[in-house]
C-alpha positions in Angstrom: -6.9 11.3 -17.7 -8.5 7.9 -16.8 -8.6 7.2 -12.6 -6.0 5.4 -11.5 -6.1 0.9 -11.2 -6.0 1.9 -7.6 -9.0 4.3 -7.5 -11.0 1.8 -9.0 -10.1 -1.7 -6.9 -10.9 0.4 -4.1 -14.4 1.5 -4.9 -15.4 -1.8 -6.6 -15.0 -3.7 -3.4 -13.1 -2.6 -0.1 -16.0 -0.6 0.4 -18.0 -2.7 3.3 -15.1 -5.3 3.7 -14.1 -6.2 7.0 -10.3 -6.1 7.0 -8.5 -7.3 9.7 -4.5 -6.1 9.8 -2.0 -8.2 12.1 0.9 -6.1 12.5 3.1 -5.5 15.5 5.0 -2.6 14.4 2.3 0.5 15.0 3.9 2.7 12.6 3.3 0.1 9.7 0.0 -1.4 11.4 -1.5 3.1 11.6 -0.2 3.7 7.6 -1.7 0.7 6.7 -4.9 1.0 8.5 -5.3 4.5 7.1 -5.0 3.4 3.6 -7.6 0.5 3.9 -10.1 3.3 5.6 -9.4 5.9 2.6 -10.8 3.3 -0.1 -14.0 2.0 2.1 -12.6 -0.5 4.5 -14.1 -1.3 7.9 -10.7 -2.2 9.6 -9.6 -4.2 12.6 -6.1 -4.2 13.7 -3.8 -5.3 16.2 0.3 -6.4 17.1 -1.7 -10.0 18.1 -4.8 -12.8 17.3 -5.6 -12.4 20.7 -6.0 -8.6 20.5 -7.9 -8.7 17.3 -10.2 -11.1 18.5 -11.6 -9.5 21.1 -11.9 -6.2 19.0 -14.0 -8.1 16.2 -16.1 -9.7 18.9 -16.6 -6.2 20.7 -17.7 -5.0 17.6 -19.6 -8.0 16.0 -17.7 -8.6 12.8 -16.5 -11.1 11.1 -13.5 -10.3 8.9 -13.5 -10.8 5.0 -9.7 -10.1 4.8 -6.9 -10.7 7.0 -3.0 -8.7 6.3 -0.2 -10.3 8.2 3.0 -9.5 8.8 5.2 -13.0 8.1 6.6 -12.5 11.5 4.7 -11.6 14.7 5.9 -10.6 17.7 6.9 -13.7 20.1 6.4 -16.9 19.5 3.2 -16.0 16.6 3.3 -15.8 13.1 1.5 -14.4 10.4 0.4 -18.0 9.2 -0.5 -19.3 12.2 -2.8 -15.6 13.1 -4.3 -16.2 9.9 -5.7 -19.8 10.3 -7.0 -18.9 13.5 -8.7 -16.2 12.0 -10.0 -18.5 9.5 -11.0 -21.1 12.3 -12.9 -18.7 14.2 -14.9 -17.6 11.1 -15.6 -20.8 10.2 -13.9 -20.9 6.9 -11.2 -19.7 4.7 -10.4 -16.2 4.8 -8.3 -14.2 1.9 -5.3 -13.8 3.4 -2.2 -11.7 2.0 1.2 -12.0 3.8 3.5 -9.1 4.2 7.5 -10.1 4.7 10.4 -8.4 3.9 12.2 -12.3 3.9 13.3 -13.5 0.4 13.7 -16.7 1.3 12.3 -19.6 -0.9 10.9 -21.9 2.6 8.9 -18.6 3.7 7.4 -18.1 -0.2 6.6 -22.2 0.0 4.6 -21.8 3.5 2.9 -19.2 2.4 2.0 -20.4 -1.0 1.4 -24.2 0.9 -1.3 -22.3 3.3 -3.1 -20.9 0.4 -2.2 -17.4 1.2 -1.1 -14.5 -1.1 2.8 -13.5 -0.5 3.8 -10.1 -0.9 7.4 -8.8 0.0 8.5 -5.9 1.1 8.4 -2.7 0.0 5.0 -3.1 -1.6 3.3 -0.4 -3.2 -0.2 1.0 -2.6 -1.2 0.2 -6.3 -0.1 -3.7 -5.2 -1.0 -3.9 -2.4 -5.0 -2.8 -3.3 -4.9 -5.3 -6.0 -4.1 -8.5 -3.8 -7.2 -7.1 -1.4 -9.3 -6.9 -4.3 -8.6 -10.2 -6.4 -11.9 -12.4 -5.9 -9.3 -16.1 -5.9 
């Protein structure tokens, strides 16, 4: 039987990517951290910028990734966290957006920031393929 699409996204290249996760639920922000360690990821996380900041900058990375949830806690958002991110890296960063919203206005801001959209519930299998695309 061949290996699964997911078995081979994640060794072709989440192995040595810095993958920053922006999630203020911890249940969803430890599952998905897990998952991005299983397939090779060197993963940063945290419920805010501010927080995941100062743990890249503890530990001298600079992301190549960055999963958001849509909405942060507070007054933050997943777009907004992102082109911080990007700012502070001194470029654009692959970005994917996490939302359970359906809403046409939240699929245009994410599309208009040049980030990936993917709503909830996503699927491992998905999930590891928006990581993974190189565009």
């Amino acid at each position: 039987m061949p290996p699964s699409r997911t078995a081979i996204a994640g060794r072709k290249t989440l192995a040595g990517k810095v993958i920053v996760i922006l999630e203020d639920d911890e249940l969803v922000r430890r599952a998905t951290e897990r998952l991005l360690r299983r397939f090779g990821a060197e993963v940063v996380a945290g419920r805010t910028t501010a927080e995941v900041q100062e743990a890249l900058s503890a530990r001298g990375l600079a992301p190549d990734c960055v999963v958001a949830d849509f909405w942060l806690c507070g007054e933050e958002s997943g777009l907004a966290a992102a082109a911080r991110l990007a700012g502070t890296a001194g470029g654009s960063l692959r970005t994917v957006i996490v939302t359970g919203d359906l809403s046409r206005e939240t699929a245009e801001a994410v599309a208009g920031a040049g980030f990936h959209l993917l709503r909830k519930p996503v699927d491992s299998d998905r999930f590891l393929d928006a990581l993974v695309r190189e565009n």
